[in-house]
C-alpha positions as CSV (number, residue, x, y, z in Angstrom):
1,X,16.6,-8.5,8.0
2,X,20.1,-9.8,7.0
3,X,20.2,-8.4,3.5
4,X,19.4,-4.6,2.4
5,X,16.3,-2.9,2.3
6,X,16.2,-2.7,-1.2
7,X,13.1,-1.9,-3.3
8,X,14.6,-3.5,-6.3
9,X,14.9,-6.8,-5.1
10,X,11.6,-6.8,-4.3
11,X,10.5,-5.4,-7.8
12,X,12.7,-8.3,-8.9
13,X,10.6,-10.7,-7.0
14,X,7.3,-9.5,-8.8
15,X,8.5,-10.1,-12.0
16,X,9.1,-13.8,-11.3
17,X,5.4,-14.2,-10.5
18,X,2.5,-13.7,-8.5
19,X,2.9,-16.7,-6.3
20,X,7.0,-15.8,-5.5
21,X,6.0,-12.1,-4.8
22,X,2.7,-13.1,-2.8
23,X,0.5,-10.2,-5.5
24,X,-2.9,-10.7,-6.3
25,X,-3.4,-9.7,-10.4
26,X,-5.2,-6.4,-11.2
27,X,-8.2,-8.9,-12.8
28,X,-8.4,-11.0,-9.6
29,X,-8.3,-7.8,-7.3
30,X,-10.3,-6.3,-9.8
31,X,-13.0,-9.2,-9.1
32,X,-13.0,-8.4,-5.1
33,X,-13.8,-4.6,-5.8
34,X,-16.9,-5.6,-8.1
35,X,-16.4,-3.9,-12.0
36,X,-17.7,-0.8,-11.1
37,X,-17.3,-0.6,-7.2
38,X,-16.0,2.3,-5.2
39,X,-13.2,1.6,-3.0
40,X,-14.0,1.1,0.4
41,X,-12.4,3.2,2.9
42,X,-11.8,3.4,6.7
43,X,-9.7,5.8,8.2
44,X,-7.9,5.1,11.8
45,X,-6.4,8.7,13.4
46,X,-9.4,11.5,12.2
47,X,-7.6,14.4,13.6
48,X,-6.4,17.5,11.3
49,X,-4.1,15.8,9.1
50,X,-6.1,12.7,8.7
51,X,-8.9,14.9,7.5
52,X,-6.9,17.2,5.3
53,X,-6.0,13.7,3.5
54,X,-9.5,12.9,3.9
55,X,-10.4,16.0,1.6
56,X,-7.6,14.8,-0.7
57,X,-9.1,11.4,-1.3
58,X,-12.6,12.7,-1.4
59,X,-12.1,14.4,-4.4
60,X,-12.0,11.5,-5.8
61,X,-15.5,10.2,-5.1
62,X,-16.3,8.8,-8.0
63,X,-12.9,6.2,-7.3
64,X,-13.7,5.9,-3.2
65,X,-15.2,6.7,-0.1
66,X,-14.7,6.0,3.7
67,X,-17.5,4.0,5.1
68,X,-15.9,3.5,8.5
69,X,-13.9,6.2,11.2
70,X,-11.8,5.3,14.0
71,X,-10.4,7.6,16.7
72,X,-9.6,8.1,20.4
73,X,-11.1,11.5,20.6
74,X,-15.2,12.1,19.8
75,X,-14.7,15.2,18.3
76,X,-12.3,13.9,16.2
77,X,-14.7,10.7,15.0
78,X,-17.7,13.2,14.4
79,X,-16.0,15.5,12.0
80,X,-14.5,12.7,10.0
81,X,-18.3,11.3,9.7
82,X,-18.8,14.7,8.0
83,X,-17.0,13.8,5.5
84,X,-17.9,10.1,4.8
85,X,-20.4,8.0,3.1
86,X,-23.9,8.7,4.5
87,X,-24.6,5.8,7.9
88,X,-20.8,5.0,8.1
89,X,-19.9,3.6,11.0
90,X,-17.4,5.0,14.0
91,X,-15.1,3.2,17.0
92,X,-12.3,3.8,19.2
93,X,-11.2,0.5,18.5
94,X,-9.7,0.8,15.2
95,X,-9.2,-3.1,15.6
96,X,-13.0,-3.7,15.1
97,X,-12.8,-1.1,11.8
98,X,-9.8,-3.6,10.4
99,X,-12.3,-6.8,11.0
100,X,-15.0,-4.8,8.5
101,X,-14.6,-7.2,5.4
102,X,-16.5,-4.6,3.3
103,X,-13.0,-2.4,3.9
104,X,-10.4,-2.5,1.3
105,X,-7.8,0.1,2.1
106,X,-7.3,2.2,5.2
107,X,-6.1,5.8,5.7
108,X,-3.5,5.6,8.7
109,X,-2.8,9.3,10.1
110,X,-2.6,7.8,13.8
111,X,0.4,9.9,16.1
112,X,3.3,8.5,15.3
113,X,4.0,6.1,18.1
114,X,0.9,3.7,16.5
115,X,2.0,4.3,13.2
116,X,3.5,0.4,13.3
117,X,1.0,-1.2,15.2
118,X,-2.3,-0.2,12.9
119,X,-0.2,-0.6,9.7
120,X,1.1,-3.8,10.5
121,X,-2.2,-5.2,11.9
122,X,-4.3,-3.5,8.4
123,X,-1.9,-5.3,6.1
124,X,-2.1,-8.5,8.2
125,X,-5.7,-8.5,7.9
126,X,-6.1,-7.9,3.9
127,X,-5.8,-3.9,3.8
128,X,-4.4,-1.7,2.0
129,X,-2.7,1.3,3.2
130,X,-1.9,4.9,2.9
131,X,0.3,5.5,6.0
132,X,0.8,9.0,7.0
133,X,4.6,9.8,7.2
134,X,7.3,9.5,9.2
135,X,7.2,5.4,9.2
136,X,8.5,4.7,11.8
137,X,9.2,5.1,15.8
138,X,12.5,3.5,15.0
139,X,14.9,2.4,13.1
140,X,14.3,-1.0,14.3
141,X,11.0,-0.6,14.3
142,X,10.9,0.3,10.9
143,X,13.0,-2.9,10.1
144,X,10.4,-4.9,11.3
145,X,7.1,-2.8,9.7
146,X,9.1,-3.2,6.1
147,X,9.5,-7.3,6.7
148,X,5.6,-7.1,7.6
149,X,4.7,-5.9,4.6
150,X,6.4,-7.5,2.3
151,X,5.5,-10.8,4.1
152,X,1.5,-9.7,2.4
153,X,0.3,-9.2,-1.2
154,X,-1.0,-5.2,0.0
155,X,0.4,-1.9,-1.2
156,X,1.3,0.5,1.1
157,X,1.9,4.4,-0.1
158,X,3.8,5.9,2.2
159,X,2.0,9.8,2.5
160,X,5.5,11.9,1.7
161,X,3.4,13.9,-1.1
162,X,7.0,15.0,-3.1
163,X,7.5,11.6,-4.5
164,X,4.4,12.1,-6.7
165,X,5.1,16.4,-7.3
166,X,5.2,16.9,-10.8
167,X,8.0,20.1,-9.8
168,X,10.0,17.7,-7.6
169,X,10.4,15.0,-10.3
170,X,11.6,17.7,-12.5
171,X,13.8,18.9,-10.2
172,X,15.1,15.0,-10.1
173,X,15.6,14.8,-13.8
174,X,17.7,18.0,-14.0
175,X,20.0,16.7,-11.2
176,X,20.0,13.3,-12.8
177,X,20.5,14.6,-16.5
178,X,24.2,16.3,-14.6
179,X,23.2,20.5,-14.7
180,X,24.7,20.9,-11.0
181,X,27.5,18.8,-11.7
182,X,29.3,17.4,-8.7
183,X,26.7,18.0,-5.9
184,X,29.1,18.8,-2.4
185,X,26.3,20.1,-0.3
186,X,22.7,19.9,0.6
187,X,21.0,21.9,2.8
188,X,17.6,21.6,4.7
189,X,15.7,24.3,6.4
190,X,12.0,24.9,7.7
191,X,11.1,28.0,9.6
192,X,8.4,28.5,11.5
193,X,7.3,31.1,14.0
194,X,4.9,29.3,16.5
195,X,3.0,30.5,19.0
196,X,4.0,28.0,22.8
197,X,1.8,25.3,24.1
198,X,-0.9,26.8,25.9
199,X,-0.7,26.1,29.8
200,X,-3.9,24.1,30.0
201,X,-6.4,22.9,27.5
202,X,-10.0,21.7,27.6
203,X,-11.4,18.6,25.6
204,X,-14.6,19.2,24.1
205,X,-15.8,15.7,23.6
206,X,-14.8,11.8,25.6
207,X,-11.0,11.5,25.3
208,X,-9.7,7.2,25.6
209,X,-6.7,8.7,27.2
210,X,-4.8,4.7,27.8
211,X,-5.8,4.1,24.2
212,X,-4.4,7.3,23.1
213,X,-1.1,6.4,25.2
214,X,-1.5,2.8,23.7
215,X,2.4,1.7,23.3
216,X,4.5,4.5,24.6
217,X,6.7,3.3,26.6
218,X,5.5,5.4,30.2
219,X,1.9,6.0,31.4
220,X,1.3,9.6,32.2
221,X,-2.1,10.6,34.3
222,X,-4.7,12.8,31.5
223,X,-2.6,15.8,29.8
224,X,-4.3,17.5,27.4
225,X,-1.0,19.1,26.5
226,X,0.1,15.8,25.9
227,X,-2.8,14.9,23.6
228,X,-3.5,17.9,21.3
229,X,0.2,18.6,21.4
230,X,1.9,14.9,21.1
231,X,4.6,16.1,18.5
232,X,5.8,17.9,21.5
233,X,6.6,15.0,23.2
234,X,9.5,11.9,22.7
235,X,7.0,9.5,24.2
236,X,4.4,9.4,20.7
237,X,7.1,10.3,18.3
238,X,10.8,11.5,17.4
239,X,9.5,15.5,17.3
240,X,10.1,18.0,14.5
241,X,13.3,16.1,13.5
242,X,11.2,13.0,11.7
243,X,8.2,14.9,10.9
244,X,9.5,17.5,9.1
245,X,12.7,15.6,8.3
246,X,11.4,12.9,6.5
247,X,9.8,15.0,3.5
248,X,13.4,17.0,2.9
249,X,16.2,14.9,3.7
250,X,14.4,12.0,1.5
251,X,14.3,14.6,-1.8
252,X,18.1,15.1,-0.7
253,X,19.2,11.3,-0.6
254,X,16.6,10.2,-3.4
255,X,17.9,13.3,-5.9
256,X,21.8,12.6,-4.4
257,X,22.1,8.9,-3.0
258,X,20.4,6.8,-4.9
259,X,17.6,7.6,-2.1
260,X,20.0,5.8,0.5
261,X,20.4,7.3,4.2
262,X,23.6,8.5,5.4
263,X,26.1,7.1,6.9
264,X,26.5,9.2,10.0
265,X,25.1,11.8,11.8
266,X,25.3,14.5,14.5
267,X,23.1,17.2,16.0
268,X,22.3,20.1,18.3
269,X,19.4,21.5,19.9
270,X,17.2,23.2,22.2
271,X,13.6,24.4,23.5
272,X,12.4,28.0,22.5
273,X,8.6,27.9,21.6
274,X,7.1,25.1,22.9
275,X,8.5,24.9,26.6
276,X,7.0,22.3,28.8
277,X,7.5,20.0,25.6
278,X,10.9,17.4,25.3
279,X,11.6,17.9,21.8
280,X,13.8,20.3,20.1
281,X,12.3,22.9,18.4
282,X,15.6,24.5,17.2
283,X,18.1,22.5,16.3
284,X,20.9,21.6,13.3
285,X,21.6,18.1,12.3
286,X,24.7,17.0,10.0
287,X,25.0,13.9,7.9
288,X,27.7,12.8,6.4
289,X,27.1,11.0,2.8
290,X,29.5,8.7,0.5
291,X,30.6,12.1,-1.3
292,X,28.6,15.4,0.2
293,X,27.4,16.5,3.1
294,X,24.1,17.2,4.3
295,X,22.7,19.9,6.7
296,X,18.8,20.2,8.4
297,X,18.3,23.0,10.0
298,X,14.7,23.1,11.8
299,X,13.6,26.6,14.2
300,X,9.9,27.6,15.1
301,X,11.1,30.4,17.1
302,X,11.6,32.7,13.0
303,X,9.8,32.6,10.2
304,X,13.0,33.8,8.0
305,X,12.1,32.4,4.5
306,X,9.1,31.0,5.7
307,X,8.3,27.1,5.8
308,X,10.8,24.7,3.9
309,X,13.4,24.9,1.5
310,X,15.8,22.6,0.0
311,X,19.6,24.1,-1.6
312,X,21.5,21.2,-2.9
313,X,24.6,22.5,-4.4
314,X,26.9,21.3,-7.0
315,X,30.1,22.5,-9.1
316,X,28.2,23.8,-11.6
317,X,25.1,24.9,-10.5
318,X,22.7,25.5,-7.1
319,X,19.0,24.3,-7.1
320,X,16.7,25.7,-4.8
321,X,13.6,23.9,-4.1
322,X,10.4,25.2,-2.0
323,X,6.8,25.8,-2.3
324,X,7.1,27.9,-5.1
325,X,8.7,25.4,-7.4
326,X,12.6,25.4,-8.2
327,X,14.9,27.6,-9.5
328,X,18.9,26.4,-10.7
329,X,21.4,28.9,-10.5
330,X,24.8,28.9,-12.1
331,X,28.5,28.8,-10.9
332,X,29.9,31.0,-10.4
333,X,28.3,33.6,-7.9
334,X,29.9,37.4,-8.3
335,X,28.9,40.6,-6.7
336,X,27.2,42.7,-7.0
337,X,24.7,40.5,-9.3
338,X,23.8,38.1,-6.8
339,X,21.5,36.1,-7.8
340,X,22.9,34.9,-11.0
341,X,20.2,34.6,-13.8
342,X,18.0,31.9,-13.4
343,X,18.7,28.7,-16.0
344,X,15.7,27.0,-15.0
345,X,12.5,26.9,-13.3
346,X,9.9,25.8,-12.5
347,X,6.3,27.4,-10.8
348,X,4.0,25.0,-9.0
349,X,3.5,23.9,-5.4
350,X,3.7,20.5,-3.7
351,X,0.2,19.2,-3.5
352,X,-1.4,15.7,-1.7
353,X,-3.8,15.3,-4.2
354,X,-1.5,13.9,-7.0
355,X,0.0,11.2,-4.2
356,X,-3.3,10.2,-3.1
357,X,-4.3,9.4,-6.6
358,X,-1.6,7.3,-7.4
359,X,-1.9,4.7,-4.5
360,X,-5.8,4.8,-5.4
361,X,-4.6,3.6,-9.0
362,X,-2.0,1.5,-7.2
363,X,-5.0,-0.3,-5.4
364,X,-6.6,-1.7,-8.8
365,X,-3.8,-2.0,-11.0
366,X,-1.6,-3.6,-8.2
367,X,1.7,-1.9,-9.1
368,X,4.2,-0.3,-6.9
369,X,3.2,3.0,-5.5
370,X,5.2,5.8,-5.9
371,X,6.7,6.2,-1.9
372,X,6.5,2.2,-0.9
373,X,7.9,1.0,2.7
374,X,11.3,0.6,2.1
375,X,11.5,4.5,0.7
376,X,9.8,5.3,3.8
377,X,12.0,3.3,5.9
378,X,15.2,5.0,4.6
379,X,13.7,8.7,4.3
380,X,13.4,8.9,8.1
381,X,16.6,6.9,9.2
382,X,18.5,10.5,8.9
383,X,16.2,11.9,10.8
384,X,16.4,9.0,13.8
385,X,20.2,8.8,13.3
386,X,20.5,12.9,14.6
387,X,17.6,12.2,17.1
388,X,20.0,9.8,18.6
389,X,23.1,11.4,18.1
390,X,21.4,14.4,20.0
391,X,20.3,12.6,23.3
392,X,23.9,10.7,23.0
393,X,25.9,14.0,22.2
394,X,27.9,11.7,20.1
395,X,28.6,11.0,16.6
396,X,25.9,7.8,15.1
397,X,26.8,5.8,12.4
398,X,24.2,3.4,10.6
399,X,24.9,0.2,9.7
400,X,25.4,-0.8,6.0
401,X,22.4,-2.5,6.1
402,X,20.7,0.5,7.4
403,X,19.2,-1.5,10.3
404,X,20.9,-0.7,13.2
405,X,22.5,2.7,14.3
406,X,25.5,2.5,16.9
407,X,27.8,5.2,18.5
């Protein structure tokens, strides 16, 4: 992809016309639901995040409802049957759910390493999709999974949930409207305190272990650590660094950059909770923006603070975004009254429910969703750029095309 991933330009395409930008009209896709149709659903990956969107979607029965559940793991397929449409249908080839013609849009919470595969197949065979975040393997990869898209008429939501928080796009607005001033520094953090990976593990149900593996790179003989506990491991995805990474360091560059990545990046890490595992679960990554810098800071070893929290910090004022809302602070800070008083906030958690409904609104109306491929392709390029500067132990630099990373 020569030129930038840039969602403009292809908002710019739409508006030139259906044919240029290869959309279907909300009448004509209106026409393939049926008036007063449900939208068919499938979902490919059933474990526990696929079914906690599952629940999010469901609760919107009245708008759609899965009819068709693939998995590698029976247990996994059975409970997601639970909570679908009375005589839908299950496979372990999630190939044969994608040929179902009466499916319109598919729920892809797959481990990361098949994150590409089934969301480049779905789109190529007339899906729509919710892909569970982070987008990519790769950089690269990601390249390649944005051109696939685009190269269809299908929307794609990508599931980072704080693109569609009322609290976060409050938060935006402040920063945009100038209260922090200047911002120099942003800072990342999630603290966990979790218990290690358990020396062995027992599957309950039939396990399609090479299916599971699928396109890692290296064939392992059956781990059960390895399955139940993949974020553990390099081979099925880039560890706590993306998955965590992604959500935070895209509320960073999208309130800060112009949601752009950064232009460099280096890290340092190691192994306290989960040993026997290949992927840091302490660490500290720095990026370097056009004009501030960026920490993410990630340990599951302390739950200091408790889950995630964003500081972005400007001349004028520090905003401090978490699960509880935000809260903006003003310049300057003097002992003893530390905190300052609050100037604003703002109370309210970061639900899935209100993302899930705007790519279901997305699927009839055929507009942009709120987190589409190219915001998901630049919210985890951070994230890959310290992943790489940490096996390196070198400074990486990303292109300006933010395509290719280089040391």
């Amino acid at each position: 992809m020569s030129d930038k991933i840039n969602r403009r330009r292809f908002i710019g395409n739409a508006g030139a016309g259906v044919a240029g930008a290869g959309l279907m009209t909300a009448s004509s896709y209106a026409r393939v639901l049926g008036a007063n149709d449900r939208i068919q659903m499938g979902i490919i990956g059933s474990g526990g995040r696929g079914r906690s969107v599952m629940m999010s979607f469901n609760k919107n029965k009245e708008i759609c409802e899965f009819i068709g559940v693939a998995d590698v793991y029976q247990p996994n397929i059975d409970q997601a049957l639970k909570m679908s449409r009375e005589n839908a249908f299950s496979t372990m080839d999630y190939r044969k759910l994608l040929e179902n013609r009466d499916i319109v849009a598919v729920l892809n919470a797959t481990p990361d390493h098949w994150h590409a595969g089934v969301l480049m197949d779905a789109v190529a065979a007339g899906k729509d999709v919710y892909t569970e975040k982070p987008f990519s393997y790769s950089i690269e990869q990601g390249v390649k999974m944005v051109k696939a898209v685009r190269d269809t008429k299908q929307i794609v939501q990508v599931g980072m949930q704080r693109r569609s928080s009322d609290a976060v796009r409050a938060a935006k607005k402040l920063v945009d409207d100038g209260v922090l001033g200047e911002v120099v520094l942003a800072r990342a953090q999630w603290y966990w305190n979790r218990k290690p990976m358990p020396a062995k593990l027992e599957l309950k149900g039939n396990l399609d272990w090479e299916r599971f593996q699928g396109p890692a790179k290296k064939r392992y003989p059956l781990d059960e650590r390895r399955f139940f506990h993949w974020r553990n491991f390099s081979d099925y995805n880039g560890g706590h660094m993306t998955d965590q990474g992604t959500h935070l360091m895209d509320v960073i560059q999208w309130f800060c950059n112009d949601g752009n990545p950064p232009k460099s990046a280096v890290c340092q890490g190691m192994i306290h909770a989960h040993k026997g595992g290949d992927v840091p679960d302490t660490f500290s990554a720095v990026f370097e923006y056009p004009t501030f810098m960026a920490t993410w800071t990630l340990c599951y070893s302390n739950s200091y603070e408790d889950s995630w929290k964003i500081t972005i910090q400007g001349r004028k004022a520090t905003m401090v975004l978490d699960d509880d809302g935000y809260r903006i602070f003003p310049e300057v800070w003097k002992r003893p009254e530390i905190p300052p008083k609050v100037m604003h906030e703002y109370l309210g958690g970061i639900p899935t429910d209100p993302h899930v409904a705007n790519f279901l609104e997305c699927i009839k109306s055929r507009k942009e969703p709120n987190a589409p491929v190219e915001v998901g392709h630049k919210a985890v390029a951070g994230p890959h750029l310290a992943n790489l500067a940490l096996r390196q132990q070198r400074r990486v630099v990303l292109n300006d095309d933010w395509t290719i990373a280089r040391s």
